[in-house]
C-alpha positions as CSV (number, residue, x, y, z in Angstrom):
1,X,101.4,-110.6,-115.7
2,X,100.7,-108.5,-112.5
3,X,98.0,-110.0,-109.7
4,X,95.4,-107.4,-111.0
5,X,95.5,-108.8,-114.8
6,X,94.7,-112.3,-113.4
7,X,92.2,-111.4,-111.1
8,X,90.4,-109.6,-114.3
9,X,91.6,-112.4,-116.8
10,X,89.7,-114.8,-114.2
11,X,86.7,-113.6,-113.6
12,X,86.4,-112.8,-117.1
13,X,86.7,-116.9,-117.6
14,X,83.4,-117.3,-114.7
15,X,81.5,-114.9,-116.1
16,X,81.7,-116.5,-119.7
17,X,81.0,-119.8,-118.2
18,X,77.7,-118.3,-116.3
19,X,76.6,-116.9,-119.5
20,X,77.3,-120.2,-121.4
21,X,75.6,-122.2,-118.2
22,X,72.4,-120.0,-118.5
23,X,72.0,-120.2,-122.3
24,X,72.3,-124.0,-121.8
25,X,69.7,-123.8,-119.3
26,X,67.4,-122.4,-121.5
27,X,64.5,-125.1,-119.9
28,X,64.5,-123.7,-116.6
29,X,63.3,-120.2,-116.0
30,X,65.6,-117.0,-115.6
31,X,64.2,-116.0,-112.3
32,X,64.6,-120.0,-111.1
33,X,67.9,-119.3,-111.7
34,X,68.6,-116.2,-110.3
35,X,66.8,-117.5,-107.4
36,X,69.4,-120.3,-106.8
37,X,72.3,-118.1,-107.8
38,X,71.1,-115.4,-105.0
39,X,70.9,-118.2,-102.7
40,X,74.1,-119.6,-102.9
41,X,75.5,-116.1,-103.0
42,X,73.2,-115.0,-99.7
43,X,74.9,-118.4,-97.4
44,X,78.4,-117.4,-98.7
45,X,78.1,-113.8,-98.5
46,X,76.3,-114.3,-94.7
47,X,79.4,-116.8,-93.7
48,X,82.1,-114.4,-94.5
49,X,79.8,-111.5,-92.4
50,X,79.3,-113.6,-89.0
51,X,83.1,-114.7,-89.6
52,X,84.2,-111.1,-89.4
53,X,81.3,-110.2,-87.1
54,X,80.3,-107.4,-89.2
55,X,76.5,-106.2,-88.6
56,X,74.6,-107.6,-91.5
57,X,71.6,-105.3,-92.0
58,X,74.0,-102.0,-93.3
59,X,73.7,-98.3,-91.9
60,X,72.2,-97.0,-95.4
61,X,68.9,-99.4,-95.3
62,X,67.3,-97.5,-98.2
63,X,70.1,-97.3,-100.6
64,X,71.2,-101.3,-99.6
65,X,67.3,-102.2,-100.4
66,X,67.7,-100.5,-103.8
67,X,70.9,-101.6,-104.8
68,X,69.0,-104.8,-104.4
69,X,66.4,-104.8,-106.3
70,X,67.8,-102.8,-109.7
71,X,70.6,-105.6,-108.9
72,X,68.4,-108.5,-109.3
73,X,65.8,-106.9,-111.3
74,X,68.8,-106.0,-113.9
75,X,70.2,-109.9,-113.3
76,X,66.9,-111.2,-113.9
77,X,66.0,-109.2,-117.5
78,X,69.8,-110.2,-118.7
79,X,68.9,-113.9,-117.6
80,X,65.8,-113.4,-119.5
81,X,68.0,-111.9,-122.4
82,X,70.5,-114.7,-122.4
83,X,67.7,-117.5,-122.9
84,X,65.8,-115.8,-125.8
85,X,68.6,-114.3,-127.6
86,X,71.9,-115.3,-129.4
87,X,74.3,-115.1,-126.8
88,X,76.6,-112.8,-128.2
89,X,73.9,-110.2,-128.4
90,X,73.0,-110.5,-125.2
91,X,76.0,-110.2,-124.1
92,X,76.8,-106.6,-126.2
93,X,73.5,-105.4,-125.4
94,X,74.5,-105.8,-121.5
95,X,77.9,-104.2,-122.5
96,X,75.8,-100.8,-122.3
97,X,75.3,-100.6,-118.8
98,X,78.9,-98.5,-118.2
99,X,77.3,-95.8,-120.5
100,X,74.2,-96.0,-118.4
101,X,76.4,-95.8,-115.2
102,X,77.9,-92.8,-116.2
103,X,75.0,-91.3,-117.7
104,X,73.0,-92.2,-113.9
105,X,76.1,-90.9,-111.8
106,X,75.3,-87.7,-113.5
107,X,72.2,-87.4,-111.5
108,X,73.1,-89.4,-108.5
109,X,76.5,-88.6,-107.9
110,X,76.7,-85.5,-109.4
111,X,79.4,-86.7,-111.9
112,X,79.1,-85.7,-115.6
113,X,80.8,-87.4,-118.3
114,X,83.2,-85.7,-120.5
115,X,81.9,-84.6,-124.0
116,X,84.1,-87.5,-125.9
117,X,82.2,-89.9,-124.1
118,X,78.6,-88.5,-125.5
119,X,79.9,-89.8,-128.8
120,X,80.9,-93.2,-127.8
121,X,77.7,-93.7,-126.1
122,X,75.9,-92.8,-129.6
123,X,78.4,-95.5,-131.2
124,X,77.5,-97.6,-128.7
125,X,73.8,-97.6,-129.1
126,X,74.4,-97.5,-133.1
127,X,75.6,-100.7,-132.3
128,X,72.8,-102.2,-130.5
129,X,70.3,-101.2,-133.4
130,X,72.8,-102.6,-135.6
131,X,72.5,-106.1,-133.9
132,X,68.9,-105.7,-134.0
133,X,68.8,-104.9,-137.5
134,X,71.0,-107.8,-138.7
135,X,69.1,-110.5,-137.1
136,X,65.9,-111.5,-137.2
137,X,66.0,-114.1,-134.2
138,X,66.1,-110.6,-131.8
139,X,62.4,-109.7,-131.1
140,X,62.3,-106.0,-130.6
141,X,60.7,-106.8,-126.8
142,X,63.9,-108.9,-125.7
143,X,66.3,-106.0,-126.8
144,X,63.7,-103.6,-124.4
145,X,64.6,-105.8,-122.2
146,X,67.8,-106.2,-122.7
147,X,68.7,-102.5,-122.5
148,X,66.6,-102.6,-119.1
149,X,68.8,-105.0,-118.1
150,X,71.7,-102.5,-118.9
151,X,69.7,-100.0,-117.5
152,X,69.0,-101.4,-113.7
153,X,72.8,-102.6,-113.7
154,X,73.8,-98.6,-114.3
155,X,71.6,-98.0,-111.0
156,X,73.1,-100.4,-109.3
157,X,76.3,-99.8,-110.2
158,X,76.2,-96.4,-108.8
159,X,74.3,-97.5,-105.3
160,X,77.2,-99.5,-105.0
161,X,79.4,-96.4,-105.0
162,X,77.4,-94.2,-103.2
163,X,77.4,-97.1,-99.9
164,X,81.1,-97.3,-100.2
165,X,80.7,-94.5,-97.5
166,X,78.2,-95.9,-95.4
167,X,78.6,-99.8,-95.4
168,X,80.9,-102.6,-95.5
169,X,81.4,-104.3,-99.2
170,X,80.2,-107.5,-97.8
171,X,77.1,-105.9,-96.4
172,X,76.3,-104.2,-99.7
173,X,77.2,-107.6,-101.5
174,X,74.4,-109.2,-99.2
175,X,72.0,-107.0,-100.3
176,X,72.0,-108.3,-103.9
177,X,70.6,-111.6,-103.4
């Protein structure tokens, strides 16, 4: 198994275990813990910056501000998602936010998708109206918000590209929390 499997295979393994932390959290509120998460993430992220003596506050303030807030606004709704939902369709609902990012980088980065993908996009959101059809726990409001969720990730997503150029990853990391 090559270094790059791992690496995938492993943070596949943390980001289950978040999701399976917030559900289980389901008495404190999403933004609480989005709050702590970006805090944690801001001390670590600022460390690693004043150990390589990078400049902290990025070239591209604009695009670092807004990769910031659909970052945590997109965190924040998925949070939300994960609490009030059954996991797993919180989870695939969240799953749309590559469609989004390709649909975004059309505009933003001037990238369009080929026609193939158009159809897996419409499979894709067949999906998500099947998981709302099939169970009545999902409150058509939290699958709004869930696709929001997917929706600000897409945006952010494709800031992140577009400051590859401009700033340093650990810069553009710090601007999430």
């Amino acid at each position: 198994m090559t270094k790059g499997i791992q690496y995938i295979l492993t943070a596949t393994l943390f980001f289950t275990l978040m999701n399976i932390g917030v559900k289980y959290l389901h008495n404190i509120p999403a933004y609480e813990i989005v709050f702590f998460r970006a805090l944690v993430s801001l001390v670590v992220c600022y460390v690693m910056i004043k150990k390589q003596k990078i400049y902290p506050w990025g070239n591209d303030k604009k695009n670092l501000l807004l990769r910031g807030i659909f970052g945590t606004s997109g965190l924040l709704m998925y949070f939300y998602t994960i609490q009030q939902m059954p996991l797993a369709s919180a989870v695939t609902i969240q799953y749309l936010s590559p469609i989004f990012t390709i649909i975004i980088a059309g505009f933003m980065l001037k990238e369009q998708p080929r026609p193939i993908q158009w159809l897996f996009f419409l499979l894709s959101f067949s999906g998500v109206i099947m998981i709302k059809g099939f169970d009545p726990r999902i409150l058509p409001v939290d699958v709004v918000i869930g696709v929001s969720a997917a929706v600000c990730s897409g945006f952010a997503y494709n800031f992140i590209r577009k400051l590859k150029k401009s700033d340093h990853p650990l810069v553009v990391v710090l601007y999430f929390p």
